[in-house]
N, C-alpha and C positions, 0 to 999 in steps of 0.2 A: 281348046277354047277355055277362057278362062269365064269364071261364076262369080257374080256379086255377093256375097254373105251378107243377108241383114239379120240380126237377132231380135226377135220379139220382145216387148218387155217381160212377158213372164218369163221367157227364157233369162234375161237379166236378172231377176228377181228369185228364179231354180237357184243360179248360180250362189247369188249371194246368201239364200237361204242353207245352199249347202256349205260355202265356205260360213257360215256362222257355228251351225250346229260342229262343225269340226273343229272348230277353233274352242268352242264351250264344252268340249272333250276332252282339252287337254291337248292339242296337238296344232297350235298353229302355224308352223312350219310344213304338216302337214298339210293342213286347208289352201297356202301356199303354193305349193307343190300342184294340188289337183285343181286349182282356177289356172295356170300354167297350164296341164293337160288340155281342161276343155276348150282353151283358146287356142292351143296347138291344133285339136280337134277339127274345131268348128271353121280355121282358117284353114286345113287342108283339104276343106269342101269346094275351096277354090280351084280346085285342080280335077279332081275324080270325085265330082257327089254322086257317081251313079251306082258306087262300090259298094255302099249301103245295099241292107235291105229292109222288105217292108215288113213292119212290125207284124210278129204272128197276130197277135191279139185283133187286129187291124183287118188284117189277110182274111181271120173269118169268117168278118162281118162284111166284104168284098168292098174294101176303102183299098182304095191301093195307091195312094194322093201321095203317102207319107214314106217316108223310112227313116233310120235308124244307124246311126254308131255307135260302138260302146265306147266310156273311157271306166276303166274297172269297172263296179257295180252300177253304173250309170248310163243313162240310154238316152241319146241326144236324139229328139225329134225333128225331122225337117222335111222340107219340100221345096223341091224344083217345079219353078216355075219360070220358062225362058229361062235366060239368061241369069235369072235372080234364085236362091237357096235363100227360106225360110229359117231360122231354127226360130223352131218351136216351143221346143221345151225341153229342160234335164230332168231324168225323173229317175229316181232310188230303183232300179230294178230288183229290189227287192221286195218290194209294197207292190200292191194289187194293180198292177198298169192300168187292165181294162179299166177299173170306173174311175182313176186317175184323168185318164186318155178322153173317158167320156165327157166328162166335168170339165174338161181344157176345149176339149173340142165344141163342145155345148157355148163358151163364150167368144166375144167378139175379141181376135187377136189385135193387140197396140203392138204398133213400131216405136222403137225405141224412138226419144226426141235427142 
């Protein structure tokens, strides 16, 4: 079966926030490179988004709606629903997910226009 991927705008808006800050590092070839990854990423959700899994942080708190891929340091949020995959969110797996995750979750998700 194949999955519709829709991206959220804050997922747009992860994206673009991370390809800036790498690009204002000195490295735009690299910034480049990893908006390439997370669209590799996020479009091979069309095939196996059930490969993921659910974020621990998540798991704890007994949300299990959600899961996760990585592309390097970065943790693509999303969700199957029918036939349709959410992404969520890209979030620095480096920084504090939970209240990351809280803060995202706490507002009303926009579809991309």
């Amino acid at each position: 079966m194949k999955y519709r991927v829709h991206v959220v705008r804050d997922a747009e808006e992860d994206m673009l926030d991370i390809w800036k800050y790498v690009v204002l590092s000195g490295s735009p070839g690299n910034a480049e490179d990893l908006l390439d990854e997370f669209e590799r990423a996020i479009t091979s959700l069309e095939n196996m988004p059930e490969r993921g899994h659910i974020p621990p942080e998540l798991r704890r708190v007994n949300v299990h709606a959600y899961r996760e891929i990585h592309v390097k340091v970065y943790r693509i949020i999303y969700q199957i629903t029918g036939a349709d995959i959410f992404v969520h969110c890209i979030l620095d797996g480096r920084r504090d997910i939970q209240d990351l995750l809280q803060e995202r979750l706490l507002r009303t998700p926009r579809l991309s226009g």
